[in-house]
Structure formats: structure tokens, C-alpha cells
PAPAVEX-288415 format. One record per residue: x negated, y, z negated of N, C-alpha, C in turn. Coordinates in pm, whole numbers, padded with zeros to 5 digits, always signed. Each point is the difference from the previous one (the first is absolute). Layout:
! PAPAVEX-288415
XYZXYZXYZ ...
//
This chain:
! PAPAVEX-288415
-03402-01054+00362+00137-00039-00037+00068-00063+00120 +00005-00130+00018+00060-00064+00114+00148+00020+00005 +00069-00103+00082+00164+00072+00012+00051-00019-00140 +00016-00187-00038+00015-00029-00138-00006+00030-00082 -00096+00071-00020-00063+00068-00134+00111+00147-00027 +00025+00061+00143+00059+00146+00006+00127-00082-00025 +00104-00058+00074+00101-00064-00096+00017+00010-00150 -00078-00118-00073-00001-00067-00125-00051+00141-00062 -00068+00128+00046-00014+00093-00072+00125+00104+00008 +00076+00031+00123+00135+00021-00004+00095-00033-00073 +00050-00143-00014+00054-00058-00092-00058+00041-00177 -00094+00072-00021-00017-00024-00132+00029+00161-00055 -00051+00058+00153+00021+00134-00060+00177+00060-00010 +00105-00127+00046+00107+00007-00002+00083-00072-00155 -00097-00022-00083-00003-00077-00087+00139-00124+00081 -00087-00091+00097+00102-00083+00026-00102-00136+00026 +00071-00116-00001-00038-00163+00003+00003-00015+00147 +00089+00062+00081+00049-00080+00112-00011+00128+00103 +00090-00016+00120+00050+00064+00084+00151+00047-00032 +00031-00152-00010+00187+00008-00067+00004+00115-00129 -00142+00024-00096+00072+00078-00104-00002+00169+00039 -00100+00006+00078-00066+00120+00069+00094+00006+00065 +00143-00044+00087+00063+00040+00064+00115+00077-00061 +00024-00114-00139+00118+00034-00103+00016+00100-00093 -00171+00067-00009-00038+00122-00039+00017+00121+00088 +00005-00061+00119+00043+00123+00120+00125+00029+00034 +00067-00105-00046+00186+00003-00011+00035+00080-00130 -00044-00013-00095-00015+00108-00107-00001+00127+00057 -00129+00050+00072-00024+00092+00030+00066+00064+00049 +00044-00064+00132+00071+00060+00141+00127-00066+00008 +00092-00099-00087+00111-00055-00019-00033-00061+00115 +00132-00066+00111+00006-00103+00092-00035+00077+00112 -00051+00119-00016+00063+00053+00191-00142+00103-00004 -00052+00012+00090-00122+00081+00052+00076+00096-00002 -00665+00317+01293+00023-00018-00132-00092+00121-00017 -00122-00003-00072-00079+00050-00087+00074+00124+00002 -00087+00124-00049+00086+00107-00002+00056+00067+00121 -00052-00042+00112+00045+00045+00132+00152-00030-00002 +00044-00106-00081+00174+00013+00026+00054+00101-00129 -00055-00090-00114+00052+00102-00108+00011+00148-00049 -00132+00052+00131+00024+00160-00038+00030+00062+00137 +00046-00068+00070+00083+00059+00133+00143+00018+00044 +00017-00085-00147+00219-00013-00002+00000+00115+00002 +00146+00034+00025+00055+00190-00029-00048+00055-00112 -00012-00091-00142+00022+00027-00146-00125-00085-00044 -00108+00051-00106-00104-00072-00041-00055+00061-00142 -00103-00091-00064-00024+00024-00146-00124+00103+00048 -00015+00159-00054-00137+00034+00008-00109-00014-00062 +00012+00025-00142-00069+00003-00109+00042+00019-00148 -00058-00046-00090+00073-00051-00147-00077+00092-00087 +00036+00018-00119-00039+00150-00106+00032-00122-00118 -00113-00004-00083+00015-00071-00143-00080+00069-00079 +00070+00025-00141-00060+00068-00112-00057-00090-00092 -00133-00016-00017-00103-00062-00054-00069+00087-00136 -00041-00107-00082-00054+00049-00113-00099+00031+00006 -00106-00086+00052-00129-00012+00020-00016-00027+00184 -00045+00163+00019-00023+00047+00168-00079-00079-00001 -00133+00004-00004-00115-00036+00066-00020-00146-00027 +00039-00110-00078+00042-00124-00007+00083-00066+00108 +00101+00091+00010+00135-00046+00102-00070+00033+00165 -00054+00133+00010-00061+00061+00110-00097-00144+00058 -00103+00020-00077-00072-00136+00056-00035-00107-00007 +00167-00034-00059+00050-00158+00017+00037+00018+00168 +00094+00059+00039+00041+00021+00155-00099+00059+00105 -00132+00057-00078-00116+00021+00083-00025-00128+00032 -00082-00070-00117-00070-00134+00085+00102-00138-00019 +00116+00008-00075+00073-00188+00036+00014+00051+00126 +00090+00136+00076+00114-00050+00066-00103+00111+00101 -00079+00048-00014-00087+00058+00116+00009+00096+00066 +00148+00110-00057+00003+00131+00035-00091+00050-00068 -00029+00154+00103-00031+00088+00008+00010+00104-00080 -00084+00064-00110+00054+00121-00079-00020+00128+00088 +00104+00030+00048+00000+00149+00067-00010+00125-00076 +00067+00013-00110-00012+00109-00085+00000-00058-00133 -00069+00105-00107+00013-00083-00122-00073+00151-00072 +00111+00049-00143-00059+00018-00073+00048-00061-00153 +00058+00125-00083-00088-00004-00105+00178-00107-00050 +00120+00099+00082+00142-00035-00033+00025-00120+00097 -00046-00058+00127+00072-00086+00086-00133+00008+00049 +00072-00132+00123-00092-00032+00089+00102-00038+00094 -00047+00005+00143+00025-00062+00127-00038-00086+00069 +00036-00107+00018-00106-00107+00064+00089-00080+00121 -00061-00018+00115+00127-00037+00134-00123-00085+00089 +00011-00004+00154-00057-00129+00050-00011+00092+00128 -00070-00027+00140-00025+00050+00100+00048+00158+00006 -00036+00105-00159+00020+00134+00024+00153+00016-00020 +00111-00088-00022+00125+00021-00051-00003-00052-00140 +00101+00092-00105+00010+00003-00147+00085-00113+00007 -00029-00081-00079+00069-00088-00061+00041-00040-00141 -00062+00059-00107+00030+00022-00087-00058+00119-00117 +00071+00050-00082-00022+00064-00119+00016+00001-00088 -00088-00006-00066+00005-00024-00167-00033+00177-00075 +00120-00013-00097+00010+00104-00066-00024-00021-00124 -00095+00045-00068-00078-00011-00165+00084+00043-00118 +00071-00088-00117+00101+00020-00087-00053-00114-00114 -00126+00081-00091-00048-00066-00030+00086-00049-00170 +00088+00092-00013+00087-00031-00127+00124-00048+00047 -00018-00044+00109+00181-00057+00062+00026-00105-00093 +00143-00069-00036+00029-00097-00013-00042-00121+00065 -00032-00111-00032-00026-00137+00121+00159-00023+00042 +00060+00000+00130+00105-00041+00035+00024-00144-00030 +00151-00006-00052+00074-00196-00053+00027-00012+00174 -00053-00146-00001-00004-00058+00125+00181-00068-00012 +00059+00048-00084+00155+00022-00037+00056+00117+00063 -00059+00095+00035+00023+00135+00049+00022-00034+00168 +00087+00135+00049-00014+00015+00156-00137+00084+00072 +00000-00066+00021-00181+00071+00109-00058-00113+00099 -00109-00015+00010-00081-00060+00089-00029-00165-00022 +00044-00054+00073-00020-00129-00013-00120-00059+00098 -00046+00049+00112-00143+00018+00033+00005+00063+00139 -00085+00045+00012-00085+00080+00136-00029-00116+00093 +00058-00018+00114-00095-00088+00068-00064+00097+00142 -00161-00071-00034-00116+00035+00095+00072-00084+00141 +00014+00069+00113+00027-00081+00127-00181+00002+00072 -00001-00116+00057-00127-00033+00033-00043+00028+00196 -00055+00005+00059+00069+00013+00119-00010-00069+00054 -00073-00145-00040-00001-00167+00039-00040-00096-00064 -00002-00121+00018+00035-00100-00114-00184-00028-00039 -00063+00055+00115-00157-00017-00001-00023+00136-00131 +00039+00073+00033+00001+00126-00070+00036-00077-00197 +00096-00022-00008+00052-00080-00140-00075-00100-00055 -00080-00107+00130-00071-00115-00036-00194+00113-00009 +00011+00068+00017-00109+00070-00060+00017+00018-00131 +00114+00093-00006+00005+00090-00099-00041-00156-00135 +00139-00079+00029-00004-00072-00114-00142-00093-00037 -00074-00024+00111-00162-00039-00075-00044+00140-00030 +00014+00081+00029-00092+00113-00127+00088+00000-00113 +00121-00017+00001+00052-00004-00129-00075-00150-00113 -00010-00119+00113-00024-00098-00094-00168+00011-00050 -00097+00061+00092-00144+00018-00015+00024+00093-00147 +00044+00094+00024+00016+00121-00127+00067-00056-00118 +00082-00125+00000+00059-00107-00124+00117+00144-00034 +00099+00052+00074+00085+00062+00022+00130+00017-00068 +00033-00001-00123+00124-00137-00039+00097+00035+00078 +00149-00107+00033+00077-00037+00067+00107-00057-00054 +00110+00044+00039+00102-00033-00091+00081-00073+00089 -00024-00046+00141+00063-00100+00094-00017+00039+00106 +00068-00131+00110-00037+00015+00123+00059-00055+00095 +00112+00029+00098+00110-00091+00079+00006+00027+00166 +00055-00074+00023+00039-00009+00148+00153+00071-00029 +00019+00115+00081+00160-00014-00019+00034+00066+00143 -00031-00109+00092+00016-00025+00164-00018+00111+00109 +00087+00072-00112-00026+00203+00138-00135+00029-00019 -00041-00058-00134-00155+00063-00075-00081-00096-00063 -00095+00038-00007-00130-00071-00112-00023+00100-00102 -00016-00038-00132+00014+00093-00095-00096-00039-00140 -00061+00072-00030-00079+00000-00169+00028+00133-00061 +00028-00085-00147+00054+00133-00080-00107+00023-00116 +00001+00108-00066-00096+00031-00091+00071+00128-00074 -00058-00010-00124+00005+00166-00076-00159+00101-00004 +00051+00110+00008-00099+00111-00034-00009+00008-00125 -00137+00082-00061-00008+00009-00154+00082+00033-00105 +00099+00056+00040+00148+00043-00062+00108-00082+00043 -00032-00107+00042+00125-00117+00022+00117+00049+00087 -00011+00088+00178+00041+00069+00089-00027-00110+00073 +00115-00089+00011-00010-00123+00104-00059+00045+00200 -00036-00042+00044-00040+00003+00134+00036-00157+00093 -00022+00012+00083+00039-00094+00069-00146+00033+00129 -00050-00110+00079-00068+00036+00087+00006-00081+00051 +00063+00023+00187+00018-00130+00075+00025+00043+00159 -00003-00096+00074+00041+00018+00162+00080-00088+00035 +00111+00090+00111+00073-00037+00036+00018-00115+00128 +00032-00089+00007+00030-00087+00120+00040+00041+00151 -00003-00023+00102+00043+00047+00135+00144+00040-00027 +00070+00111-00008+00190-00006+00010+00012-00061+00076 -00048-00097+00118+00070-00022+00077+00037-00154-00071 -00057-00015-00084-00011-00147-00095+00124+00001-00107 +00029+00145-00014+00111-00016-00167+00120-00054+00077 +00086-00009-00080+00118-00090+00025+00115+00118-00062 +00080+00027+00114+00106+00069-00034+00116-00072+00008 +00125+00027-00111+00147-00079+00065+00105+00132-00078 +00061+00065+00066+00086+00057-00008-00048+00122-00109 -00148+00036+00069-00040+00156-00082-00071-00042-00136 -00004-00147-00008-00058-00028-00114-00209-00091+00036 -00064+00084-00041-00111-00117+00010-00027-00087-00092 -00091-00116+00024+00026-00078-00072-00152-00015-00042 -00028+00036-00181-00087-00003-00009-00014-00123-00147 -00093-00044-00023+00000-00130-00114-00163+00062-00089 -00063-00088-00086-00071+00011-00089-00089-00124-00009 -00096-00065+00100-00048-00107+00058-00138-00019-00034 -00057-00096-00008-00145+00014-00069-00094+00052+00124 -00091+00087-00031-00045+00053+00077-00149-00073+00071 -00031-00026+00090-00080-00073+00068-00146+00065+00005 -00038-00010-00117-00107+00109-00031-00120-00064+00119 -00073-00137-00026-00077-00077+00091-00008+00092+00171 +00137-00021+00023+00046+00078+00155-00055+00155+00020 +00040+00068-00140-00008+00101+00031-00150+00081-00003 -00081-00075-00123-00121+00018+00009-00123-00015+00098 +00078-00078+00075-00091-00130+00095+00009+00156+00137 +00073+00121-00058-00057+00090+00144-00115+00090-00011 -00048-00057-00167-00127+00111-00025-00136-00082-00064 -00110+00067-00010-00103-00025-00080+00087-00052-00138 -00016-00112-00082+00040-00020-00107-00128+00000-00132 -00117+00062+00098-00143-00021-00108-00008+00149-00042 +00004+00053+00071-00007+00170-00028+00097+00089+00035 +00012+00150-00092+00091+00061+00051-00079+00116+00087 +00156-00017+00151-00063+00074+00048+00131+00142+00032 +00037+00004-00118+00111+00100-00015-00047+00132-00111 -00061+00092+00070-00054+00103-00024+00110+00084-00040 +00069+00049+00060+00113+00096-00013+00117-00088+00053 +00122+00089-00038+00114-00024+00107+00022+00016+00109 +00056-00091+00082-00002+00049+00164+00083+00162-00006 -00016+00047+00078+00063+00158+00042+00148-00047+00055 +00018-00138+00033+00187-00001-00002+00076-00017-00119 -00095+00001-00126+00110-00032-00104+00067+00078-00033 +00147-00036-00073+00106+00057+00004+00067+00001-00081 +00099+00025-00092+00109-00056-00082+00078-00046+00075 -00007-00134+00004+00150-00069+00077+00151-00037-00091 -00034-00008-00098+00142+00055-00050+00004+00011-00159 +00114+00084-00033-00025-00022-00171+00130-00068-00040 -00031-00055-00134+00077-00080-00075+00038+00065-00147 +00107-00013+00009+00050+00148-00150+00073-00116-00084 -00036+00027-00126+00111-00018-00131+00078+00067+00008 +00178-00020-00058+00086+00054+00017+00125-00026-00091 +00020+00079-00009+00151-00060-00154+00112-00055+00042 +00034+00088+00148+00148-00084+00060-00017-00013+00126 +00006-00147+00057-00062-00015+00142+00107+00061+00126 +00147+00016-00076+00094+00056+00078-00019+00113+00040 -00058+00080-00117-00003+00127+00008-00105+00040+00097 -00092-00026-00067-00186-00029+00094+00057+00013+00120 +00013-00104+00065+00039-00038+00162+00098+00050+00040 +00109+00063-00029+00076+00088+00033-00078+00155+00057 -00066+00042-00094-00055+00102+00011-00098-00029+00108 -00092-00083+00033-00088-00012+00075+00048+00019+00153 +00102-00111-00007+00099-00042+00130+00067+00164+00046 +00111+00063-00098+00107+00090+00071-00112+00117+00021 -00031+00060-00148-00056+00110+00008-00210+00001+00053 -00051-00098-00020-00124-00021+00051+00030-00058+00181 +00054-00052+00062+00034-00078+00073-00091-00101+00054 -00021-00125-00119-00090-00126+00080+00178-00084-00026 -00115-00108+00071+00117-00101+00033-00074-00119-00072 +00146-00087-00005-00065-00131-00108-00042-00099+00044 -00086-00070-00033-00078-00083+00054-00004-00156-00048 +00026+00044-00133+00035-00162-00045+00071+00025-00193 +00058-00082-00030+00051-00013-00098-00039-00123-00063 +00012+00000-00155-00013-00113-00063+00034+00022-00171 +00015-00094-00083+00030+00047-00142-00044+00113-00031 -00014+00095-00091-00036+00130-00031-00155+00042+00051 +00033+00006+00163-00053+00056+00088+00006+00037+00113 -00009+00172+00065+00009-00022+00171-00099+00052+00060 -00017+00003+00106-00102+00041+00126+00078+00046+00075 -00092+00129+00014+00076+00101+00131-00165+00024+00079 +00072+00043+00126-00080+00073+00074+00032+00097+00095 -00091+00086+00094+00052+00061+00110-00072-00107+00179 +00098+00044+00075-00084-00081+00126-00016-00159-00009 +00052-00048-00087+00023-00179-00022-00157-00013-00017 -00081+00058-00091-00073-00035-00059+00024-00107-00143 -00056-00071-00007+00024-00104-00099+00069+00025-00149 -00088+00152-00040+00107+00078-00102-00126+00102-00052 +00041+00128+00006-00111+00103-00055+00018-00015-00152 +00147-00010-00034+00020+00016-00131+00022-00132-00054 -00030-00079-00112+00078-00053-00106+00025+00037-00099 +00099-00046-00086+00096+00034-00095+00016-00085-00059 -00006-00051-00155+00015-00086-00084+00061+00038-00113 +00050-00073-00086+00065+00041-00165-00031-00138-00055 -00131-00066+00020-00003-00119-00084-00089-00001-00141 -00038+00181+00010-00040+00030-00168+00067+00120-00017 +00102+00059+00085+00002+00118-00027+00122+00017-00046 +00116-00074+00052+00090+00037+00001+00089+00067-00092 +00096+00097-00005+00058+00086-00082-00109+00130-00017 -00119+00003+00047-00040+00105-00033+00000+00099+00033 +00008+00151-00041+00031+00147+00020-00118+00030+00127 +00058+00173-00021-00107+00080+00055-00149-00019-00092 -00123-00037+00079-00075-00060-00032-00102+00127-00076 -00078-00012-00076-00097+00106-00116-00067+00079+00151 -00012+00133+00024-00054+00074+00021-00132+00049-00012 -00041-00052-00136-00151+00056-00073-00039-00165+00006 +00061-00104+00017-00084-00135-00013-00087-00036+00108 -00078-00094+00013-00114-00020+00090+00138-00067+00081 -00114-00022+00091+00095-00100+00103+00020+00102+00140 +00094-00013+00116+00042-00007+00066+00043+00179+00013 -00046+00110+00072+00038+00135+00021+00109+00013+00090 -00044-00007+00108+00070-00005+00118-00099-00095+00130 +00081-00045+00134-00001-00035+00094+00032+00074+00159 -00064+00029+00043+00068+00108+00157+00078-00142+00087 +00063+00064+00034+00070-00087+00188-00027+00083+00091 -00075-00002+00115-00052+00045+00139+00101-00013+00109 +00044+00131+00080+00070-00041+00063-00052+00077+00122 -00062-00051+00155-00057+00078+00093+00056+00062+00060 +00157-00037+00057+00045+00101+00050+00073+00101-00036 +00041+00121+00059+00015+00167-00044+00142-00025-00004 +00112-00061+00070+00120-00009-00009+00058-00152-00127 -00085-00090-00014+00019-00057-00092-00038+00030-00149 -00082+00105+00015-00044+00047-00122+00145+00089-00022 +00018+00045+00101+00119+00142-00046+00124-00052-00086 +00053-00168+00107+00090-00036-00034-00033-00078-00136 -00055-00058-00096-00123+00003-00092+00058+00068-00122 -00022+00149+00032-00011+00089-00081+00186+00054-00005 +00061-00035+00109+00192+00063-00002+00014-00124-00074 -00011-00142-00021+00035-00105-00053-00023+00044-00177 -00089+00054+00023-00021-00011-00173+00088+00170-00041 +00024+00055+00122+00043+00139-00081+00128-00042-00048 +00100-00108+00132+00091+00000-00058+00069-00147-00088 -00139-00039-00026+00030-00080-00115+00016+00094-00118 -00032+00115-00051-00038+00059-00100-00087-00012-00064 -00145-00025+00064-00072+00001-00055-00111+00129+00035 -00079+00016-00143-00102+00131-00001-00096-00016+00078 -00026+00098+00111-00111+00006+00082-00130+00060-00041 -00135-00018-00008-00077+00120+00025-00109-00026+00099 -00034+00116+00055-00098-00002+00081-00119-00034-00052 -00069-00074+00053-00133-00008+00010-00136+00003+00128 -00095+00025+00002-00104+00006+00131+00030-00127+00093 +00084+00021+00142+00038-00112+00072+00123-00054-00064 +00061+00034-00064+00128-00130-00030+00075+00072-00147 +00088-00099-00035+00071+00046-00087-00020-00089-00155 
//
């Protein structure tokens, strides 16, 4: 499979003609607005790991075994665990009579895999194109390089690496991120394009940030900002980006299928919960007084709340 060939097979598994449509499918995805994990999981505040309730475990399990190349750490009969260099990164919890969640609903709008270099991504994505992978787009959006895809239950993901920070463009707390055709040729051209030689995931992968459906973006980002405390990162029509540490944005937030919608189904597939990591002992404390006296319910759990 020469470079060309891995292209024109990219492009198809994106059901796209061009570059331009493959990009416009990634603006879909990720709207207008987007290094490796060494910046993103060293801010004060970071994504740990994601919990999704799946119908079919062992389908979903090793779809993220071999597309995306984690690791199954634990696994039985109810869940499984599967993470990257010996850290959990995700869990899937077995709900085999759940509802399918309305992509109208508030929940998960996708997981993105952080890569821990762009060599790392230009692997991954020729084993994705050798394996005929499908792909639902693929963009430049300047802080990042990015390909998006669904899991067997239609649990959007994102998998991509980030650019040097010293490259993003800040103006007054805002970065500036766009939705650009992605220079696949460039990016491939740092690996074997005949064979894959992406066995597993590297041991830096990470969740670099998640992206949520949401009914009221005021509300959403309010809550994230006072009582979560990230800071905002960029704005745009019914969407924002926050982060901690002027990271590009851990979180996005959208209402461009969701909007008006409630507290989201409980028993439906989709989206459980998400952790935020916080390393230090006095920021954790202050953390935990922020949310007491927001009024909100605490409980303990092993390490955190």
C-alpha cells in the first residue's frame, strides 16, 4: 500500500470525494474549534477516564482492543477495563436491555484518544486504513490534528495529536482554533505506509479531552466554569471550550442536536460518567469546599470524590 493508495483509501473510508469534504465532515463533528499528553495531563485540572454503558460488551470491548489499541486490563462477565501504558482509560459497563440513546439527548458527543505525537497518530491512522477502519472525518484544527470515528454503538471518539503550544495562537484568553483540511500526505509520510506497524497503543495515551451534548450551553458552562472551575477557552455559535492550565480545552460543549434537552436517561446506553484528576492535595481540598458550597452532593469514593 504506497502513500496514495493509504490516502484515496482514507478518503473512502470517510465516505468522502475530496479532502475539502473530509474536512466538512470534521466540522460536523467537532464544529469550528478543536503538546502531546505531556501538556494536557500536567495542567492543575485533567480528563482521567470515561465509563459508557454498552449493550453488547464484548463487541464494544474489542472494537477499542484492536481499532484504537488499548489494553484490556480487566474484563468480565458485567464490564471490562481497558487503558494504555498500565493506566485505565476506559470502562465499559454491560446494559444489554438499555435503551439506544437519541443523539437528541444530553451525553457524549465523543471521547477523544490524545496521541503522544503526531508520528504516534500517523501510525495509528495507517493501521486504521490497512484494517479498512470506517471514518467519519478528518481536520486540521491548528492546536491539533484530528480523525473522528464511531464505536459499534455509535459512541463518537475522536483520535488525534496535538501541535507544539508554543505554536497555538492566543489573543485575550481566547485560542484560536479553525476546521482545515487535514494534510494527510504530510502526516503519513512519518511512517511505513505499506504495513502496519501499530501493534498496541503507545503507553502515553490518554483522554485528552471530552466533548458532551448538552441542552443549555449557559447552563453547561456555567457549571463547569463557577462550580467545576475550568476556564474558557473559546466560544462560538452553540458551542464552548473550556480548559484548566490554557490547555486548548479539556471540555467541549455543544447544543447543535441537543438543545432543550433534560436530565439525560439513566438506564440508556451512552455516556456514565467521566473523572477530572487533580494532583495536588491542597487543590484537590479547595476542589471539594467549591462544590460543598455550591450545594452540591458529595460522595466519597477510592482516591477522590
Amino acid at each position: 500500500m504506497n502513500l496514495d493508495m493509504t490516502r484515496r483509501t482514507l478518503l473512502q473510508m470517510a465516505g468522502a470525494a475530496s479532502l475539502a469534504a473530509a474536512a466538512s465532515a470534521a466540522a460536523r463533528a467537532e464544529g469550528n474549534g478543536a503538546g502531546g499528553p505531556t501538556f494536557a495531563n500536567r495542567t492543575p485540572m485533567r480528563v482521567g477516564m470515561v465509563t459508557l454503558r454498552v449493550r453488547k460488551l464484548d463487541l464494544v470491548a474489542d472494537y477499542y482492543r484492536d481499532v484504537i489499541g488499548m489494553a484490556v486490563l480487566e474484563r468480565g462477565a458485567t464490564s471490562a477495563t481497558l487503558g494504555a501504558g498500565g493506566v485505565k482509560l476506559l470502562v465499559l459497563e454491560a446494559y444489554p436491555d438499555a435503551a439506544e440513546e437519541s443523539r437528541r439527548a444530553a451525553g457524549l458527543y465523543h471521547t477523544a484518544f490524545l496521541m503522544p505525537t503526531r508520528e504516534d497518530l500517523a501510525r495509528w491512522l495507517v493501521h486504521a486504513a490497512i484494517h479498512r477502519v470506517p471514518l467519519s472525518g478528518f481536520a486540521d484544527h491548528r492546536v491539533s490534528e484530528s480523525v473522528y470515528l464511531d464505536d459499534p454503538e455509535g459512541n463518537g471518539i475522536e483520535v488525534y495529536a496535538d501541535r507544539d503550544p508554543a505554536l497555538w495562537q492566543w489573543n485575550a484568553g481566547t485560542v484560536t482554533m479553525g476546521t482545515d483540511q487535514l494534510d494527510i500526505d504530510d502526516l503519513v509520510s512519518l511512517t511505513n505506509t505499506k504495513v502496519s506497524d501499530y501493534a498496541k497503543a503507545p503507553d502515553g495515551l490518554r483522554i485528552g479531552h471530552m466533548h458532551l451534548r448538552v441542552g443549555d450551553l449557559a447552563q453547561a458552562g456555567g457549571f463547569y466554569r463557577t462550580t467545576i472551575g475550568f476556564d474558557p477557552t473559546r466560544e462560538r455559535q452553540g458551542a464552548a471550550f473550556l480548559s484548566s492550565g490554557q490547555y486548548h480545552h479539556h471540555l467541549g460543549l455543544n447544543v447543535w442536536q441537543s438543545a432543550g434537552a433534560g436530565r439525560r436517561d439513566d438506564k440508556a446506553t451512552g455516556l456514565a460518567w467521566f473523572s477530572l484528576e487533580i494532583e495536588k492535595p491542597d487543590l484537590f481540598a479547595a476542589q471539594e469546599e467549591r462544590l460543598r458550597k455550591a450545594g452540591r452532593e458529595i460522595a466519597a469514593v477510592p482516591g477522590g470524590i
